[in-house]
C-alpha positions as CSV (number, residue, x, y, z in Angstrom):
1,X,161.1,33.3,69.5
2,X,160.3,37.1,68.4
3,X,158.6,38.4,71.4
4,X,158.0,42.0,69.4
5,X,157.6,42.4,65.5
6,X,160.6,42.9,63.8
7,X,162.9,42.2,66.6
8,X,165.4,39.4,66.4
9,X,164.1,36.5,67.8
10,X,165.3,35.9,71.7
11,X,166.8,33.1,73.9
12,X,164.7,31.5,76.2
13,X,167.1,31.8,79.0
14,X,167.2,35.2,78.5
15,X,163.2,35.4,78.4
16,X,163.4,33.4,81.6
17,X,166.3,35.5,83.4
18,X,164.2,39.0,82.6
19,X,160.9,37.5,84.3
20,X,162.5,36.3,87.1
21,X,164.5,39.7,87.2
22,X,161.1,42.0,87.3
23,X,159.7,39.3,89.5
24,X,162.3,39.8,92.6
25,X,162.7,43.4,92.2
26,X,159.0,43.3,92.4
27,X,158.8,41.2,95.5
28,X,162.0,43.8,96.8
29,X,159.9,46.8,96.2
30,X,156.5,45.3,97.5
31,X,158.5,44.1,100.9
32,X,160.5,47.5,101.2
33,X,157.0,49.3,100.7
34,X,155.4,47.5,103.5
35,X,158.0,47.5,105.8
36,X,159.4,51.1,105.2
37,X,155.6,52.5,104.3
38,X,155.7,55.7,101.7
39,X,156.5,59.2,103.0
40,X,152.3,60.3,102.9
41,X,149.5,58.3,103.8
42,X,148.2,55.2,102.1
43,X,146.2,56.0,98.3
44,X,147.3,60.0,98.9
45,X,149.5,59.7,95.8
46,X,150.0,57.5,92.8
47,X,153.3,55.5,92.3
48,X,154.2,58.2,89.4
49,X,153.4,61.2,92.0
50,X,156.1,59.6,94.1
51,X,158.7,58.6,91.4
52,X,158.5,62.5,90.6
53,X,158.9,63.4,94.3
54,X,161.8,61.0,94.8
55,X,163.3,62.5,91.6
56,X,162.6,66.1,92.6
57,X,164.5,65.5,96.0
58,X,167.2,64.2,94.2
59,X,167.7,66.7,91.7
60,X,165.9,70.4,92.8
61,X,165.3,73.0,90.2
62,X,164.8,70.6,87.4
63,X,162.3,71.5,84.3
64,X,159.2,69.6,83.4
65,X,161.3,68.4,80.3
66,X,164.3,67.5,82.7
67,X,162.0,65.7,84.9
68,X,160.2,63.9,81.5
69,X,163.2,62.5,79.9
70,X,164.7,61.3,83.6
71,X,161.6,59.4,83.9
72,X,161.0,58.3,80.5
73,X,157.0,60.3,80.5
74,X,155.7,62.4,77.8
75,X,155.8,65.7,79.0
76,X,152.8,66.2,79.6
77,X,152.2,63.6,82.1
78,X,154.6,65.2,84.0
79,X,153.3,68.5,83.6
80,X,149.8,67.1,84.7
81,X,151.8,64.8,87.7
82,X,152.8,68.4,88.7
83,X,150.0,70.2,88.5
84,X,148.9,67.3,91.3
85,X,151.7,67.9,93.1
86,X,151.2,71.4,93.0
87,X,147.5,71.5,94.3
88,X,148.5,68.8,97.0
89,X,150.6,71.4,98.1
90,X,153.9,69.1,98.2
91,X,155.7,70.8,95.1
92,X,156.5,74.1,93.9
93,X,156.4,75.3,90.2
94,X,158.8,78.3,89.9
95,X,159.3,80.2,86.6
96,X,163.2,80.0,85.3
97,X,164.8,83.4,85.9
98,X,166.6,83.1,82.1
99,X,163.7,81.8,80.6
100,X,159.9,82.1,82.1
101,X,158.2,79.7,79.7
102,X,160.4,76.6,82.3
103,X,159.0,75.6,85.3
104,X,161.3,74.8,87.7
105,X,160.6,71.8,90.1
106,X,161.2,72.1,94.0
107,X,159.8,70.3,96.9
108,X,157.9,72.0,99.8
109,X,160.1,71.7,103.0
110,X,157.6,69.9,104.6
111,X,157.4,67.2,102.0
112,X,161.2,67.3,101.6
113,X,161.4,66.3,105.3
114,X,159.2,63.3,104.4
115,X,160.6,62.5,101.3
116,X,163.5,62.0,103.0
117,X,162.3,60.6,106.3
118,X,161.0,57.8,103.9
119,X,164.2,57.5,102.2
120,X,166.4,57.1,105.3
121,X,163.4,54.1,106.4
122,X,164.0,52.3,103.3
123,X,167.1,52.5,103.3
124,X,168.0,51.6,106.5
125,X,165.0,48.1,105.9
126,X,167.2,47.0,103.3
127,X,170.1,47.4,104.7
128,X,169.7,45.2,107.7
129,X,168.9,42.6,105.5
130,X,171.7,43.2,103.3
131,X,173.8,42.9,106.5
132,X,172.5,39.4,107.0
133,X,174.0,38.6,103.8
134,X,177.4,36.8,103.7
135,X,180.3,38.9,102.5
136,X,180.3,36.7,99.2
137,X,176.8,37.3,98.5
138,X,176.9,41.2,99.2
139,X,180.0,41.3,96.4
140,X,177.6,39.5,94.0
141,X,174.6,42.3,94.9
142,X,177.1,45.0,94.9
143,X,178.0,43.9,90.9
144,X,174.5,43.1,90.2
145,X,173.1,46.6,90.9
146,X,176.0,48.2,88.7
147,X,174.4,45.8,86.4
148,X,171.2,46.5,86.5
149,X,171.8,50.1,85.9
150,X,173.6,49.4,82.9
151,X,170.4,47.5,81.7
152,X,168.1,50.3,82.5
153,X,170.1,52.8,80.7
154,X,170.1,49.9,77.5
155,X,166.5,49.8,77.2
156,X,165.9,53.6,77.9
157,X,168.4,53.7,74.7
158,X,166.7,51.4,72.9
159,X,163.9,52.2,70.6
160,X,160.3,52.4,72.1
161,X,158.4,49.4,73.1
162,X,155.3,48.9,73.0
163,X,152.9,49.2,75.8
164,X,149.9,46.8,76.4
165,X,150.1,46.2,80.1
166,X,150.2,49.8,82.3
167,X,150.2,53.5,81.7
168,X,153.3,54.9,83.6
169,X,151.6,57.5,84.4
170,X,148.7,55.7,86.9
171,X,151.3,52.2,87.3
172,X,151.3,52.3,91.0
173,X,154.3,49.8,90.5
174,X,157.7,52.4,91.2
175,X,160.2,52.2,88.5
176,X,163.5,50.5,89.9
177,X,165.7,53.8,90.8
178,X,169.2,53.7,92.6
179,X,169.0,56.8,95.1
């Protein structure tokens, strides 16, 4: 079962384990989403606008490029993303002082107050339920998100997939980050 030309062919288990993967981190994110809401109003920004705020808080003074490759984008998506961000008045765009042709990425202290506002929200939503959780099954999640960073860092390694579904750069959907 060759899901992709020229691929070897798959196990079903596996086939089965990946959809139900991307279908409870899915459910995770909707439920964290409405619960913990975003750090701007409803429809302001795009998911992709707020993966690159989330990664700008995370890592200041990154390039374009930086920010790209991080986020697996062409380049210039990002650079339109911000260009967005920019006009929206959330993120600054500062020429490198070794080399002006890189933009440097930083966050408005205003929206670096929400940014992390949100963060702390989210955070603190899936915590309480992870509390709930017997000491067993927090072990197990523990492993499992050391695991699932391991498999994100696989397929960013592997070799280009196609894409029939969403453009990353309007997917509303965030892309599964550990911050």
């Amino acid at each position: 079962m060759a899901l992709v030309t020229g691929t070897p062919p798959l196990a079903a288990a596996d086939v089965v384990l990946a959809d139900g993967l991307f279908s409870a981190i899915g459910q995770l994110r909707r439920l964290t989403r409405r619960l913990g809401g975003g750090p701007f109003p409803a429809g302001t920004l795009s998911g992709a606008q707020v993966e690159l705020l989330r990664l700008v808080r995370r890592r200041p003074g990154l390039s374009v490029a930086e920010a790209a490759a991080e986020l697996a984008l062409a380049p210039n998506t990002v650079s339109t993303l911000v260009g967005q961000l920019v006009a929206a008045e959330v993120m600054t765009r500062v020429a490198d002082p070794d080399d002006r042709r890189v933009g440097r990425l930083t966050l408005t202290p205003s929206a670096q107050e929400r940014v992390e506002r949100w963060r702390d929200r989210r955070a603190s939503t899936a915590a309480g339920a992870i509390a709930e959780l017997d000491a067993a099954d927090r072990a197990v999640l523990a492993q499992a998100v050391s695991i699932i960073a391991r498999l994100a860092a696989a397929l960013g390694s592997g070799p280009e997939a196609p894409t029939d579904d969403s453009n990353p750069a309007t997917d509303t959907e965030e892309p599964l980050r550990h911050e």
